[in-house]
C-alpha positions in Angstrom: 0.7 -6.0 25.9 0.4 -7.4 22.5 0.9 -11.5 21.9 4.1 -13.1 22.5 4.0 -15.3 19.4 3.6 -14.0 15.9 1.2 -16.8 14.6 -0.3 -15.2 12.0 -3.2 -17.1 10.3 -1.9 -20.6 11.4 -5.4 -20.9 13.1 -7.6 -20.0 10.8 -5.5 -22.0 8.4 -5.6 -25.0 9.9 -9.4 -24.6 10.6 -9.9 -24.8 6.7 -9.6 -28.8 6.9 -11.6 -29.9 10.5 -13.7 -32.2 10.4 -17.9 -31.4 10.1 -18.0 -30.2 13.5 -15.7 -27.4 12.9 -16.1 -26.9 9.2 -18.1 -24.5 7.4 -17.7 -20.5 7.9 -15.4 -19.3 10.5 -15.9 -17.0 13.7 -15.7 -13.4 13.8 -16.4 -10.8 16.2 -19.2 -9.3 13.9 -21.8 -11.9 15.1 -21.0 -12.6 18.6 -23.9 -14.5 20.3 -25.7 -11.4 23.3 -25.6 -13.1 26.7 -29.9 -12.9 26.3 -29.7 -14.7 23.1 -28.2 -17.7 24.8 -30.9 -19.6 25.8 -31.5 -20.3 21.9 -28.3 -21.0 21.0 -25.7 -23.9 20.6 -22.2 -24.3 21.6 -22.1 -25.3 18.1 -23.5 -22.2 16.5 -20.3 -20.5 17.4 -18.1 -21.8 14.8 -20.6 -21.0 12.2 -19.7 -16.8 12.2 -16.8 -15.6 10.1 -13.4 -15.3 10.9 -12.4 -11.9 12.7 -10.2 -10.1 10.5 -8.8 -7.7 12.5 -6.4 -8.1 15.9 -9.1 -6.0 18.1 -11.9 -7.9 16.5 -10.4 -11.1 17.4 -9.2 -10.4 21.0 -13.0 -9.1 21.4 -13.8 -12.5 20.1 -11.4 -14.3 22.3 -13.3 -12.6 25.1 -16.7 -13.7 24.5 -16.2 -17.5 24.2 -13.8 -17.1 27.4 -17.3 -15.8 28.7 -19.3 -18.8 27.3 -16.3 -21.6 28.2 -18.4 -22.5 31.0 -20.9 -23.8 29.4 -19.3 -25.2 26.6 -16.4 -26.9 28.5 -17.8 -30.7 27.4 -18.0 -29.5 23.3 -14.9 -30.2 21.3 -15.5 -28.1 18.7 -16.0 -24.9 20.8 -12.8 -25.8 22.7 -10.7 -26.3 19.3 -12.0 -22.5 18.4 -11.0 -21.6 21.2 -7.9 -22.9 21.1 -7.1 -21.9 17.1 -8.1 -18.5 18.4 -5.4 -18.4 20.9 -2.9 -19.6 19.0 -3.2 -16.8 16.5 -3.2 -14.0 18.6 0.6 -15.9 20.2 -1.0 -17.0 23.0 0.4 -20.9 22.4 0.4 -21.8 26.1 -3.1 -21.2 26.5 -4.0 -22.6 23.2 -2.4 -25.8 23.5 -4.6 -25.8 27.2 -7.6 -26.4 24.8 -6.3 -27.9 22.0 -5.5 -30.6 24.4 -8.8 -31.1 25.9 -10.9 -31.2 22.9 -8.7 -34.4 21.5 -9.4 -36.0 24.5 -13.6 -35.2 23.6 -12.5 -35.8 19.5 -9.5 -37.4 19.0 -10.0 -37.9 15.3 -10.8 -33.9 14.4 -7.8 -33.2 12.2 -7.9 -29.4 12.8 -7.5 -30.0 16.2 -4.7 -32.0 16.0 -2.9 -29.4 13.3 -3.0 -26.7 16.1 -1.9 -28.6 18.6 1.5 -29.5 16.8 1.4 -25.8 15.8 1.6 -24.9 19.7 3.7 -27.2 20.7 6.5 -26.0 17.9 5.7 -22.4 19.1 6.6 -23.5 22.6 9.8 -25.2 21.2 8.6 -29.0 20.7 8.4 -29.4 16.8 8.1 -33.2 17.1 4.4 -32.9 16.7 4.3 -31.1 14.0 6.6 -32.9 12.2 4.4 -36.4 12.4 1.5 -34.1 11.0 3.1 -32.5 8.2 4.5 -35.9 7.5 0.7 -37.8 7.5 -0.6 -34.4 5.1 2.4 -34.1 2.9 -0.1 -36.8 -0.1 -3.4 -35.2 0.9 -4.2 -32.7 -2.1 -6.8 -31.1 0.4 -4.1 -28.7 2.4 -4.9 -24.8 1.5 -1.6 -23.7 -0.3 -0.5 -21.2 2.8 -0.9 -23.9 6.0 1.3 -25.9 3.5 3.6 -23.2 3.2 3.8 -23.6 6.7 4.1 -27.0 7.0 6.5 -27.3 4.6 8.9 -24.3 4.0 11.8 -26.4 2.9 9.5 -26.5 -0.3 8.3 -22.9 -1.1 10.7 -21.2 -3.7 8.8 -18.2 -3.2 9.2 -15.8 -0.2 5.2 -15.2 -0.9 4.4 -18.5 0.0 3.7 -17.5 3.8 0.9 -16.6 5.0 -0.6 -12.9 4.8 -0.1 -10.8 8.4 -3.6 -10.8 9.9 -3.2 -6.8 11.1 -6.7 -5.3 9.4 -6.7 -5.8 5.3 -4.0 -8.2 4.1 -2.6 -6.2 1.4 -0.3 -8.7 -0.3 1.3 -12.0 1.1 3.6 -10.9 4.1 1.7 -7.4 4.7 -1.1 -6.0 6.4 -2.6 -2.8 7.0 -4.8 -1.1 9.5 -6.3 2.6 10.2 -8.5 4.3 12.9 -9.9 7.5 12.6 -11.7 9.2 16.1 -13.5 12.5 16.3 -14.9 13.1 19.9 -17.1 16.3 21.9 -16.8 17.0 25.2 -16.2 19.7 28.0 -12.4 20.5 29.9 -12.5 22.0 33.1 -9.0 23.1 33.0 -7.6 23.6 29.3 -4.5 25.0 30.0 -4.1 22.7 33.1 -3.8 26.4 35.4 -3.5 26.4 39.1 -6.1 28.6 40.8 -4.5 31.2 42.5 -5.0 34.5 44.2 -1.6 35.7 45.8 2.1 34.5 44.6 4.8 34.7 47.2 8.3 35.6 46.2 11.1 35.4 48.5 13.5 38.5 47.7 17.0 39.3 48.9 15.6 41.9 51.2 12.3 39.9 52.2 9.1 38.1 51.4 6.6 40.2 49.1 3.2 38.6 48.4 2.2 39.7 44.9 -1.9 39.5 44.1 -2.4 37.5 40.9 -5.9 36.2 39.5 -5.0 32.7 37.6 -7.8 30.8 37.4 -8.2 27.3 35.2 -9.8 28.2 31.5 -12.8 25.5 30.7 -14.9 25.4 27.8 -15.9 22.7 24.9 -13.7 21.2 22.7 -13.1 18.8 20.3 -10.4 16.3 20.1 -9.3 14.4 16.3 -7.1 11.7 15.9 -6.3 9.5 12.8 -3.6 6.9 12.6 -2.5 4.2 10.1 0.2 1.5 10.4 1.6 -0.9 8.3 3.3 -4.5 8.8 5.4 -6.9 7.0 6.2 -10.3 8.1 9.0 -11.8 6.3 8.3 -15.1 8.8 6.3 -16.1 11.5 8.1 -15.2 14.3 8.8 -12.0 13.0 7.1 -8.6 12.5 7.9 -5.4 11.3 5.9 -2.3 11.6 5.7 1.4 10.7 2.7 3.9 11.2 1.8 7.4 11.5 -0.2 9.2 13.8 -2.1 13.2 13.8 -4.2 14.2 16.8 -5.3 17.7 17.6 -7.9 19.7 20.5 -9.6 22.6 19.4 -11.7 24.5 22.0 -13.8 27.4 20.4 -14.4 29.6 23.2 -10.3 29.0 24.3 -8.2 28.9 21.0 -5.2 29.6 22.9 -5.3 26.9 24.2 -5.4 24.7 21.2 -2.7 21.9 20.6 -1.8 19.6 18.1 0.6 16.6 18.0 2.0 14.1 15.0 4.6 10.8 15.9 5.8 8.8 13.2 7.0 5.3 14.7 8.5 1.9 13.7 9.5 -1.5 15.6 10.5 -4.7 14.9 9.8 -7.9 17.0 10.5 -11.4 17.0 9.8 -14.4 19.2 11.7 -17.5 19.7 11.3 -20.0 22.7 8.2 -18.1 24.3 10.1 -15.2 24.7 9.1 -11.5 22.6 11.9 -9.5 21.9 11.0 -6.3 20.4 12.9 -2.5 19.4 10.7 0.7 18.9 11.7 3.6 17.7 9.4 7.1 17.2 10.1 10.8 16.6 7.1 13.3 17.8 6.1 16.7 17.5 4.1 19.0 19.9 3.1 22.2 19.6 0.3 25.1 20.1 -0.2 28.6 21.2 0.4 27.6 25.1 4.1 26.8 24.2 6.6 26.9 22.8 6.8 23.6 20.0 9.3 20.8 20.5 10.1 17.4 19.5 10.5 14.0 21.2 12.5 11.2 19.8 12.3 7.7 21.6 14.5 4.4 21.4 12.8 1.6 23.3 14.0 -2.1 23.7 11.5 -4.6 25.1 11.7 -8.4 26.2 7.9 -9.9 27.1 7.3 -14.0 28.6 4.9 -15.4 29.6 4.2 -16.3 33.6 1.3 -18.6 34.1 -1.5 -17.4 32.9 0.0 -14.4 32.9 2.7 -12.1 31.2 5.8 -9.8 32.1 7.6 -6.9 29.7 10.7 -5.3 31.2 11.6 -2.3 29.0 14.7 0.0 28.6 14.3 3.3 26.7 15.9 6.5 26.0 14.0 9.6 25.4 15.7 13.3 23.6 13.5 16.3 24.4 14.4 18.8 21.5 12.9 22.6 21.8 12.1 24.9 18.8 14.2 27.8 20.3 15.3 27.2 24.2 18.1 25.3 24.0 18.4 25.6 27.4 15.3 23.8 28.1 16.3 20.7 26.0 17.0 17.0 28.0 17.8 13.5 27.8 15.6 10.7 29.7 16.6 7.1 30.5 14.3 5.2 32.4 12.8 1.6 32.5 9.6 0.0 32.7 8.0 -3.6 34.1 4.5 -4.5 33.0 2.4 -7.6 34.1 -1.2 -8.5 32.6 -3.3 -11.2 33.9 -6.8 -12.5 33.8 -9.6 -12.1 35.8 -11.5 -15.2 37.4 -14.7 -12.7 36.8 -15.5 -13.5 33.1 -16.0 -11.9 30.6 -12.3 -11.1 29.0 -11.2 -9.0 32.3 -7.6 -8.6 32.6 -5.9 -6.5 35.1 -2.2 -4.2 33.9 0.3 -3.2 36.7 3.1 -0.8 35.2 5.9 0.5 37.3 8.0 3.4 35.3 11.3 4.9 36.8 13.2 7.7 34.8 15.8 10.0 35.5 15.7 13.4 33.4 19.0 15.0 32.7 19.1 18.9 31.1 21.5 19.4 28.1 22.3 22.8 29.8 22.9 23.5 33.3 20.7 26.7 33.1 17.9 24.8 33.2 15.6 25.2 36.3 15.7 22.3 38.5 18.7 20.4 37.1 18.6 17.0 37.1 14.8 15.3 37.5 14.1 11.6 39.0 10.7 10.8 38.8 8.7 7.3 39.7 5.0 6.2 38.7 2.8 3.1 38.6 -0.2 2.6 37.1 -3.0 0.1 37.2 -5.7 -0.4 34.4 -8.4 -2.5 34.3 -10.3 -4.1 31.4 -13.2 -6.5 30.0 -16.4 -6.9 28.7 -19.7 -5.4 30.5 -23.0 -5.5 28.2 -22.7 -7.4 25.6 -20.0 -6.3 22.7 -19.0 -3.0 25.5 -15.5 -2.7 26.5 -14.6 -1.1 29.6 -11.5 0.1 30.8 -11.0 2.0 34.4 -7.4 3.0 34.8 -5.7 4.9 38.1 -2.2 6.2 37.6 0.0 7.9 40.2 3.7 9.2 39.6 6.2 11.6 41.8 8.9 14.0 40.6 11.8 15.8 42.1 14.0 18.3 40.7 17.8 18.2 42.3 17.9 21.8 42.2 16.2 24.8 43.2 13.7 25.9 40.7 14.2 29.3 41.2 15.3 32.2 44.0 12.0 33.9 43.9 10.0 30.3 44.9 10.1 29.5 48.3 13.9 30.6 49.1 15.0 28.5 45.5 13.2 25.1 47.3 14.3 22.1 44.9 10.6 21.3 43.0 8.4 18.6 44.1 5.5 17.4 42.0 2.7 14.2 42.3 0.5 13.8 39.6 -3.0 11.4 40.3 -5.3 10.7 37.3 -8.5 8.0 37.3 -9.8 7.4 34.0 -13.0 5.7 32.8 -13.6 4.8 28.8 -16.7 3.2 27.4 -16.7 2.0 23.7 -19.9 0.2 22.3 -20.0 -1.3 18.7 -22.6 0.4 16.3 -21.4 -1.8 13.1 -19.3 -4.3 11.9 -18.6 -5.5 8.8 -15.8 -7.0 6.5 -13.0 -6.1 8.6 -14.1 -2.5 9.6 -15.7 -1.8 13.3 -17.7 1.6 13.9 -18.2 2.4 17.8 -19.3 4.9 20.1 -16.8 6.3 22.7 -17.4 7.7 26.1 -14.3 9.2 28.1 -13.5 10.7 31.2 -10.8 11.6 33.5 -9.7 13.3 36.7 -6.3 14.6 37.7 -4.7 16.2 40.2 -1.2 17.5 40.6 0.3 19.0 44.3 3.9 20.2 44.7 5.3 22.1 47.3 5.4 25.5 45.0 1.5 26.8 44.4 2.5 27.5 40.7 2.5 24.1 40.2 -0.5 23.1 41.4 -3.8 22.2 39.6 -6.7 20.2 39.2 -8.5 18.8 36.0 -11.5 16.8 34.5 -12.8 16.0 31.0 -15.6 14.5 29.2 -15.4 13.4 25.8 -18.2 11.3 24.3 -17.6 10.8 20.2 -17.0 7.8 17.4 -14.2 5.8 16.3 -13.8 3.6 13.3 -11.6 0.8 12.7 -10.4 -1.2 9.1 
């Protein structure tokens, strides 16, 4: 889930104008101290790296001085880093965790004390704040944007705030950021086929068992994605975004069984008293040689908190299924969704994500086979750090369906349709370069499914391997 409170820059702001033991270049993700280095290095050294300039570089960040904490718990300048960090990626209850323990090891380190106000008026106490904008307002000293922030009453200009820290800052109030992935690998099942032999059909007059040869269609392929989304902040607490994404799988020895996919989406989200509302909206497009195309368009409306260390998303959202010709075939879906991420005690950056997803499908058109669809599902994903900069993320997914309605005569006397669907997935990605806001890393990728249901034609079973690049800026 992404960070409850818009704080853009106000760390790295405030970090302009510590004291000497947290002056000096900032941290970035780009020269993270490896865990076999540390026996050489300072708690101190940490603060001397640049200042990540991207959200995934600065989460990966976040995540290897969580690992190091430990054994810089007693330095005040590692815990105000810490804390600065935080508080720019929203996380203000946390922050102000640190924030408060290095003034107790430095009372007199002024950046400290500017984030600390800075998370207590993101957690609704602006009295803080207040008495440190009032002791800066003669020093000639504060960088132009934390004094935008301090003092908005003041700023003529809407420019005056800071820039959205979202990849490159393209202007005062926006930000940019792209990703581009091209990845190899082998499908056991392309088409996603059951294997079958024999298809019985109940008739009117009796059963007739029919010999069929389907068997799942495997080969290479190669899967290409590119996406690019923009952001404008017109305040703090408030974001709004656009973006545009193209993916596509090509398997040479298996063209029809090619597919390609584009979504353009927007949302806007603002936070107020800890709590994240946000609104999402996206219109999608699916087609390839397997079927026939069609288009999804998706409202969503979100609410996030935090819980302890902790945090919760309940989501409402409405889905229209659209189909090129079949009309017959097109459908509405409501359903809603509850999310909860939390840390864990392993190191590291681990976090754990329970999802729970309920939904009830409902056809424009009574011809459609089935009727009426409920389905359920819940997944579980886990991710962290492993060796050194490596991010690893094992997920495990299972959901059910159920049609209110027969499928069809011929099936199993017109049985209404069950379905469960079980996927484990496994990604790897390892940094290969990073510089000036850009990150270059290699991918690894794999996943099982499996899908029963009480009719044969809807069974099947699946596995792929991708291994590939991916580049961030």
């Amino acid at each position: 889930m992404p960070g409850v409170i818009a704080q853009a820059v106000c760390g790295a702001l405030s970090a302009l104008i510590l004291s000497s033991t947290h002056a000096g270049e900032l941290p970035a993700a780009s020269t993270l101290v490896q865990p076999k280095a540390l026996h050489g290095a300072t708690c101190a050294e940490q603060s001397r790296a640049n200042w990540p300039e991207s959200l995934t570089a600065r989460r990966a960040r976040i995540a290897e001085l969580q690992r190091l904490r430990h054994l810089c718990i007693d330095d005040a300048a590692f815990l105000a880093l810490l804390g600065a960090m935080l508080l720019e990626d929203g996380d203000a209850e946390q922050a102000l965790v640190w924030l408060e323990r290095s003034l107790l090891l430095d009372p007199d380190s002024l950046g400290a004390r500017v984030d600390h106000a800075l998370a207590l008026a993101a957690l609704g106490q602006p009295g803080a704040l207040k008495e440190v904008a009032d002791a800066l307002r003669n020093r000639g000293d504060v960088p132009p944007a934390l004094r935008a922030r301090l003092y908005p009453s003041e700023q003529r200009s809407v420019f005056a705030w800071p820039s959205v820290r979202l990849g490159h800052a393209l202007r005062p109030h926006w930000g940019a950021q792209g990703e581009i992935s091209l990845l190899t690998g082998h499908e056991g099942n392309l088409d996603r086929s059951p294997r079958l032999s024999e298809l019985t059909l109940t008739l009117p007059d009796g059963v007739l068992v029919l010999p069929v040869e389907s068997q799942p269609r495997s080969g290479a392929a190669t899967l290409g994605a590119a996406a690019l989304q923009l952001a404008y902040a017109p305040q703090p607490a408030t974001i709004l975004r656009a973006g545009v994404i193209l993916a596509a799988r090509a398997a040479s020895s298996q063209r029809a069984t090619d597919w390609h996919q584009w979504q353009w989406a927007a949302g806007a989200s603002h936070t107020r008293n800890g709590l994240r509302g946000q609104l999402d909206l996206s219109v999608a497009g699916i087609g390839g040689p397997l079927g026939e195309p069609y288009a999804l368009r998706r409202l969503g409306m979100s609410v996030e908190a935090e819980l302890k260390d902790c945090r919760v998303r309940l989501t409402l959202e409405h889905e229209r299924r659209v189909q090129s010709q079949t009309a017959s075939l097109d459908s509405r879906t409501d359903a809603w969704l509850a999310g909860l991420q939390c840390p864990l005690p392993i190191g590291q950056g681990w976090r754990w994500t329970l999802d729970l997803r309920a939904a009830r499908d409902r056809p424009q058109s009574p011809d459609r086979p089935g009727g009426l669809q409920r389905s359920n599902g819940a997944g579980l994903r886990l991710a962290g750090a492993v060796w050194r900069d490596a991010l690893l993320e094992l997920g495990l997914r299972s959901g059910t369906a159920r049609d209110a309605l027969g499928y069809s005569p011929l099936l199993d006397d017109n049985a209404p349709r069950r379905l469960a669907l079980h996927q484990l997935s496994m990604e790897m990605a390892v940094p290969l370069h990073r510089a000036d806001g850009q990150r270059l890393e290699a991918v690894l990728k794999w996943q099982a499914a499996y899908q029963s249901s009480n009719l044969p034609l809807f069974r099947y079973r699946a596995n792929s391997t991708y291994g590939g690049v991916r580049w961030f800026w």
